[in-house]
N, C-alpha and C positions, 0 to 999 in steps of 0.2 A: 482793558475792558474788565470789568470786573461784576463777575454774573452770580447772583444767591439762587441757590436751590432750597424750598421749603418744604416741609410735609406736615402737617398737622394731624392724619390718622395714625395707626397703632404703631410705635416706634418714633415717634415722632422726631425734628431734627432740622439741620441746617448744614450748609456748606457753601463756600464761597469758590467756585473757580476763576481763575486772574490770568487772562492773557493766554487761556487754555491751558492752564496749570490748575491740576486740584489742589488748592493749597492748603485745604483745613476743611474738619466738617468732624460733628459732634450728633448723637440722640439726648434727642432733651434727659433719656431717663439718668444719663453716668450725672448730671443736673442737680436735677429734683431728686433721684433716687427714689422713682418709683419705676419697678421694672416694666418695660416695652412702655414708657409713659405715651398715652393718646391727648392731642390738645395743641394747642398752636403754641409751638418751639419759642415762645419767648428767651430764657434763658439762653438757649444756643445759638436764635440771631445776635443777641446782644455780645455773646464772645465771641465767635465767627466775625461780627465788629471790629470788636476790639485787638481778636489778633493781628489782625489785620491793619488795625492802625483807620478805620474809616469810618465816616459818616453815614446816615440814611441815603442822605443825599448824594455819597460816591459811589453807588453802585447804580449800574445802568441799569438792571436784570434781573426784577424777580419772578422766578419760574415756578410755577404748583405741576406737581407730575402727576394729574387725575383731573380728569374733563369735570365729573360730577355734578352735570346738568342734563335733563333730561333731551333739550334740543341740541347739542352734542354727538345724539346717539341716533342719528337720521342714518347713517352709511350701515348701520347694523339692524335696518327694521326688516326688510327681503328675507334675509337669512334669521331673524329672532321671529316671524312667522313662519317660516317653513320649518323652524327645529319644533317650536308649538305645536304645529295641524300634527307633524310625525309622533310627538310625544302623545296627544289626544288617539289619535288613529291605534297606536300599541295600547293603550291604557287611557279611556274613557272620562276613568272616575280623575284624573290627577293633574284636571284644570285647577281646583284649588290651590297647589303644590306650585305653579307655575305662577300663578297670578301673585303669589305669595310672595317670590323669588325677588319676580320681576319688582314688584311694588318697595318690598326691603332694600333691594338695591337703589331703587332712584330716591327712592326719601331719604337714608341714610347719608349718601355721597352727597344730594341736595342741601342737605344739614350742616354737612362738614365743610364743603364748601363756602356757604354763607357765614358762615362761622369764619374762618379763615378774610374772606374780604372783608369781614365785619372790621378784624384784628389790623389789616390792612389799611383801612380807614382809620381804624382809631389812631395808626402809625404818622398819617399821612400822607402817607404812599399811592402815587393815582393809578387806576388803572391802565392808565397807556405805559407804564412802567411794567406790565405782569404779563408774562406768557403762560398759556397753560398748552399743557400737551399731554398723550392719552396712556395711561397706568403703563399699558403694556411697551408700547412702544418706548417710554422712557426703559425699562426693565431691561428692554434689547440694546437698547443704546450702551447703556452703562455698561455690559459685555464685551460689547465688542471697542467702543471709545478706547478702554483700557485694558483690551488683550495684545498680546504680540501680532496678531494677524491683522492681512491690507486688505486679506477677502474672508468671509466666512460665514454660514450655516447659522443663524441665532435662533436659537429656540428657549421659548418661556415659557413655564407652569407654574400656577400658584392658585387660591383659593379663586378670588375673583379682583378683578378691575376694570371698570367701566365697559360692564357688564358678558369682557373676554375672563377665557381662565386656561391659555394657553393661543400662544402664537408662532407660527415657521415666517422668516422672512433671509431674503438674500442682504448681503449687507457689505458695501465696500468701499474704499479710500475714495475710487474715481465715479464711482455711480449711487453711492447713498443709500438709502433702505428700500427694499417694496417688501412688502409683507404679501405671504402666498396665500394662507391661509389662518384660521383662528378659529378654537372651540369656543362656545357658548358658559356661562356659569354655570347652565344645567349639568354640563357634561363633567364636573371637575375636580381631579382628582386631590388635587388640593383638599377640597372639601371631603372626599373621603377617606384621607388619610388624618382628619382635623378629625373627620366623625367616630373615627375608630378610636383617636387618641382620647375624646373625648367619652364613648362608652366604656373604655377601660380604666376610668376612673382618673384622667390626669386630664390638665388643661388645655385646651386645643389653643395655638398659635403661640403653645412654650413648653409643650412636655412633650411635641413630635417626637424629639432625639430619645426619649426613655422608650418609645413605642420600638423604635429601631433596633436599640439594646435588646430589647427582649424579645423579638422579631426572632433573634438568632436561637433563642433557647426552646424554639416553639419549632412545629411540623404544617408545613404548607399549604400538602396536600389536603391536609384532614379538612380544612376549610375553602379551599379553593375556590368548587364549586360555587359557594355563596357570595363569594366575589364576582365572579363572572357572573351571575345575576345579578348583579348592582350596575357595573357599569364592566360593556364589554368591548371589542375590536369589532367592527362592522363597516363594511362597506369600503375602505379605507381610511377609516377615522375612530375616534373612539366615541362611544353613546352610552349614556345610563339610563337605567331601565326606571323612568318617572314614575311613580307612585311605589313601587317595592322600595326605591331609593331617593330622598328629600335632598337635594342639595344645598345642605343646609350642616354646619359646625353640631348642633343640638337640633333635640327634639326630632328625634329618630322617631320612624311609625308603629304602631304595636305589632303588625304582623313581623319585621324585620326584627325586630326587639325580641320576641320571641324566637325566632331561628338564631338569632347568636348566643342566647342563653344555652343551650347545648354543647356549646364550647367553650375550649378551656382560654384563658386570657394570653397566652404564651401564641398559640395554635392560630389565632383571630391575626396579632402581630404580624406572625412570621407570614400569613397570607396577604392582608393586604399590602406587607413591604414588598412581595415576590409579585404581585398582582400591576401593582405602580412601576414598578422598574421593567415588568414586562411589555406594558403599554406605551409607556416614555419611548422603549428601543423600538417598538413597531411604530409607532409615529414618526419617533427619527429617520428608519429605516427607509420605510414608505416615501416619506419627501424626498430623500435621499435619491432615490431610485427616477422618482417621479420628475426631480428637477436635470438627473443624467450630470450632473458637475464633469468636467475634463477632467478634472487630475483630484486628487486625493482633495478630501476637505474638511478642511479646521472646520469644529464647533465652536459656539462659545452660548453661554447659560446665563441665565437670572429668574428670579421667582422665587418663592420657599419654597417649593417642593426642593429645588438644587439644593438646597439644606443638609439635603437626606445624604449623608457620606456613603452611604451604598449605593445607591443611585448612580452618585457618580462613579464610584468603582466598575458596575457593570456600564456605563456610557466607555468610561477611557479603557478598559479590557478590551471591549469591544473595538475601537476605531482607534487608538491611540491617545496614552494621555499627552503625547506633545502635541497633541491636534485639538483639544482639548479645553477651554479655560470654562472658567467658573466666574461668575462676580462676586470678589469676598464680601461682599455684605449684599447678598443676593435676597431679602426679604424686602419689605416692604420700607427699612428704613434705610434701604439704603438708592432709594427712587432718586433722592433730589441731587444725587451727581447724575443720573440717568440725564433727566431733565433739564440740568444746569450745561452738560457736555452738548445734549444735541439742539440747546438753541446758542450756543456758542458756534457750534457746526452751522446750525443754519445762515447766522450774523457771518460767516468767514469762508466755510466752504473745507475749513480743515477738519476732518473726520476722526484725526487722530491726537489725545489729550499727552499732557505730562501728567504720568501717575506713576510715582516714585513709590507707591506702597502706601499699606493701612494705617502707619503711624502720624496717621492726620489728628490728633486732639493733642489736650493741651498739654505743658511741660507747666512744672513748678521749679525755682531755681531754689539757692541754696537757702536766700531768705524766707522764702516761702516752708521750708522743711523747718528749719528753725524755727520758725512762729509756731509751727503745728507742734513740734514738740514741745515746745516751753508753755503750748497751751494746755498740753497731756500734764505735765508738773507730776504728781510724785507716782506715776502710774506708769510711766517708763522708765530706763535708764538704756543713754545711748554713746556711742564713740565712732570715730572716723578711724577705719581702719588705713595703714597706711599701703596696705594692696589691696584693694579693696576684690579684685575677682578670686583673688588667692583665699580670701577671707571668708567669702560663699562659698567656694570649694570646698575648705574647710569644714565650715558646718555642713556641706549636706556628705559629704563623708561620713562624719559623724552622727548620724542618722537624725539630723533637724530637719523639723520642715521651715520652709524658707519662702517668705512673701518677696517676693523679689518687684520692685516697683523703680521705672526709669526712664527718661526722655518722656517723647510725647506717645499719649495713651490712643491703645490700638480705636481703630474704626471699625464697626463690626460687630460680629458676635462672638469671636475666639480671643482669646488671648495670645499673644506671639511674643511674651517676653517684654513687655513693657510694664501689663500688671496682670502679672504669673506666678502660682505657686510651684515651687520644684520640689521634689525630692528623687531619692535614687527611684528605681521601677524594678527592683528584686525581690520587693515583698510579694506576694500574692494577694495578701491581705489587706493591703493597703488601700482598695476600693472599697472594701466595707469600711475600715475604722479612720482614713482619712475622710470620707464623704459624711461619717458620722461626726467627726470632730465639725466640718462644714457646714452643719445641719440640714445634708443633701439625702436623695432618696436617686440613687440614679443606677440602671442598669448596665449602662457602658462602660468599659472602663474606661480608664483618665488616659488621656494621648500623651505620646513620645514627643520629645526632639530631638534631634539629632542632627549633631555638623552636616554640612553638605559631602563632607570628601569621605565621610564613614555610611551615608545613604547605599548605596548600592550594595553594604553588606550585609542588610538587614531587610530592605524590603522588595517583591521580588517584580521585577519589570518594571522599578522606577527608572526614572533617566533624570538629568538635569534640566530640559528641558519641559520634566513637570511641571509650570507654575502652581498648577494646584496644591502642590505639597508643601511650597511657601506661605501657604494661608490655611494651613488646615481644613481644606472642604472635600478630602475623598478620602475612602478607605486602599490599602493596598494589602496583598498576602505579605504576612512576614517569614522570613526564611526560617529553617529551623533551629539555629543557632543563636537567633534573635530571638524566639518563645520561648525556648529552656531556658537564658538567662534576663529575663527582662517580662517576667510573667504579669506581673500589673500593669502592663501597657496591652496587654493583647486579649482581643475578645475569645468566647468561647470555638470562633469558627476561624481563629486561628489569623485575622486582621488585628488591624490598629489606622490610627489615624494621626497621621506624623506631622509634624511640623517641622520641614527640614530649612535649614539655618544658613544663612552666607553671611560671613565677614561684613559686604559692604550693606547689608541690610539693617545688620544693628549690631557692630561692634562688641560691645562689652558684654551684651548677654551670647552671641557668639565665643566670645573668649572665656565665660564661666563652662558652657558647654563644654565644649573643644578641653577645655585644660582639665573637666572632669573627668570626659573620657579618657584622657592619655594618661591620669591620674589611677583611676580603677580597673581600668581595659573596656567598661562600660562603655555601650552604645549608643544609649541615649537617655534621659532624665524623664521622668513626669511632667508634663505641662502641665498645671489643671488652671482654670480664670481664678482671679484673685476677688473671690465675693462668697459669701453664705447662700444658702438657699432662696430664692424667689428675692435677691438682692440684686442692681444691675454690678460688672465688674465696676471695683475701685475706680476712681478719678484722682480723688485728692489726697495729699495727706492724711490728713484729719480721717480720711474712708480707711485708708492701708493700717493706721494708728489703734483705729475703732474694732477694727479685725483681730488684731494683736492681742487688742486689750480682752475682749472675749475667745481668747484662746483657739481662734481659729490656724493660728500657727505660731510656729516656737522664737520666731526671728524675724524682724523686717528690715529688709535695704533698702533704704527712701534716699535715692540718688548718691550722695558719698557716704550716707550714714549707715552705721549699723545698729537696730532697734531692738532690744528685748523689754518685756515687762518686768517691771520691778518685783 
């Protein structure tokens, strides 16, 4: 059976699951190369196709993971009036606010929507061929489908989706999902952590992670308070105070505008990141309590807020990160396996997918490297070295920075060694004037990796049974023999954010690791994604080539080659 997942809002994309196997799936932007491209995934249906070997006509199943019709939204009208009269009842004046909300949301998804069938039609493709199912609950799916657990806790947070912006549901191999509860848009913190990113002068839904960076360099307390007037813990749930607070990305109110002007940009960070990680654990906790589970209980996460690598360091601190997982492409584009798994689950009844990992996009072979470079002509010169991980060693010994590009290209938003920048992590420096050579503005520093069998001596309370740290989506403490030597990997509050490595995950960037460390005594390298600033990561040749060529790094390995500028 062969089932498409689509998405046509921000991040847009495609994926095919086959017989309950995820076997590929791409965002239109690694494409087109426009970052978080919005719009209907043409490009990524057509290779999601073609890897595959298939027609329009051989897929059974195409899924949209967002209702985005206004008659849809009947089982939410009970509780979207009673958050309303409560909203009016505190605060009078901030009907407008609410009518606002409401209105944006259904004309927007209404748009996108139609827009999409439009594309569908123009395909071919009939409607008895298309499931649609609802933002969040695909969000949860995709968590749990492809975590290790048969039972587990799924909890979602993210800006909004059909018309939710966080959901608690039970979820298990033999009994399926029921969802307990869900907050409203109004409430969501999503949107306040968007709003904050967005008054501190960066882009909301792509400069969150700078907010986070710099979260750390700021004081919590000093702002606190004015978080907790936006949106607080009440009742047992979370609520924001309507009219002080819009829930809304931009176009923040004058009076609120004016209370944050008082503070400093560092201060504003560090509070709303302490503010969202507080309420996330009181949510969790509360349901936790509320639903009494028998025996200890796995998590498992999706939304963008999971984004937030602190986030999740304070969730797995708290409850265990081997109880723990994350969806590595937990934002919006990575809905249409959400979608594609649980109407595969609904057609079969089998709850649990084949998902071998994030290296679902595409491989170029050796012809393919070869045209690209004879297309570059007198702007590289290149060679097959005849060791080729010996020969990355090598250079990044030798203080090179290294595009390192191979196999099939990560899905997601991290890089893990398919299209990754390395270098050693001993400079200190290296955050300012490699991010400068990138044409990056970033406050974080650039993540480790690190073999698996060297993990446990650097960061502190990992286990192997992290899957998180196979995918880069949490932070951990690093021990202290791991910060004094490997200072460009570690924030100022004494984390980092690792990518830890196995063998059967991805062989040969495994073996450049591993044989660097045993090489230097070094613990782990630099990850950083292999792309410039507000560029999406590499796909093609030609991308890794273009990088080179404008001096984003000193060397590139395009599969057996080795690449320098002439």
């Amino acid at each position: 059976m062969n089932i498409v997942g689509l998405h046509n809002d921000l991040d847009a994309g495609a994926c095919l699951v086959q017989d309950g196997r995820v076997l590929c799936a791409i965002n239109e932007e690694r494409l087109s190369r426009v970052k978080l491209h919005s719009g209907v995934p043409r490009q990524s249906l057509a290779w999601v196709l073609d890897f595959a070997g298939l027609r329009l006509e051989d897929v059974d199943w195409f899924v949209y993971s967002w209702y985005g019709k206004q008659n849809d939204y009947g089982n939410y009208s009970r509780k979207l009036v009673t958050r309303v009269v409560e909203a009016l009842h505190n605060d009078p004046g901030c009907g407008p606010i609410l009518e606002q909300r409401v209105k944006v949301e259904f004309d927007r998804d209404q748009t996108t929507r139609e827009k999409f069938e439009a594309w569908l039609h123009e395909l071919g493709i009939p409607q008895t061929k298309v499931a649609y199912y609802d933002h969040h609950l695909t969000h949860a799916w995709s968590a749990f489908a492809t975590s290790p657990f048969d039972e587990a806790l799924v909890f979602t947070f993210d800006g909004r989706g059909d018309l939710k912006s966080a959901t608690v549901s039970s979820v298990s191999t033999s009994k399926g999902i029921k969802e307990h509860d869900y907050l409203l848009s109004f409430d969501s913190l999503g949107f306040l952590y968007g709003q904050m990113t967005h008054y501190l002068g960066f882009d909301h839904n792509r400069h969150e992670g700078k907010v986070t960076g710099l979260a750390a360099m700021g004081d919590p307390a000093k702002t606190m308070g004015l978080m907790e007037q936006l949106i607080t813990w009440e009742s047992g749930t979370i609520r924001a105070n309507i009219g002080l607070y819009k829930p809304f990305y931009t176009n923040l109110g004058e009076r609120l505008m004016e209370l944050l002007k008082s503070h400093t940009r560092e201060d504003l960070a560090a509070a709303v990141q302490q503010h969202c990680e507080t309420l996330v654990l009181k949510y969790m906790d509360h349901w936790i309590q509320e639903l009494k589970p028998s025996q200890p209980v796995n998590m498992c996460a999706s939304g963008g807020l999971f984004a937030n690598v602190k986030l999740n360091q304070r969730i797995a601190d708290r409850w265990g990160g081997d109880r723990f997982f994350v969806f590595p492409h937990m934002g919006d584009g990575g809905l249409m396996i959400g979608g594609a798994l649980f109407h595969h689950y609904r057609l079969t009844g089998r709850a649990k997918c084949i998902f071998d990992g994030v290296y679902l996009g595409p491989a170029y072979d050796e012809t393919d490297v070869l045209g690209a470079l004879r297309a570059a002509g007198s702007d590289v010169v290149y060679d097959r070295p005849h060791d080729l991980v010996q020969s990355v060693v090598n250079d990044l010994t030798a203080n090179r920075v290294v595009g390192y590009f191979d196999g099939r290209m990560e899905f997601g938003p991290r890089a893990l060694g398919a299209r990754s920048v390395l270098f050693h992590a001993r400079d200190r420096r290296a955050n300012d004037w490699l991010n400068k050579r990138m044409r990056r503005s970033e406050f974080m520093p650039f993540a480790p990796v690190t073999p698996i069998e060297l993990a446990a001596e650097c960061y502190k309370n990992w286990t192997a049974q992290d899957r998180n740290s196979f995918f880069m989506t949490q932070t951990y403490e690093c021990l202290d023999d791991f910060q004094r030597r490997h200072p460009a990997v570690v924030h100022v509050d004494g984390t980092a954010r690792p990518q830890i490595v196995r063998r059967d995950m991805n062989p040969r960037y495994y073996d450049v690791v591993r044989r660097y460390c045993d090489a230097t005594g070094d613990r782990a390298l630099i990850n950083t994604s292999f792309n410039v600033h507000e560029e999406p990561i590499v796909c093609s040749p030609q991308d890794a080539i273009s990088s080179l060529v404008r001096d984003c790094v000193d060397i590139v390995y395009l599969g057996p080659f080795r690449v320098m500028k002439k």
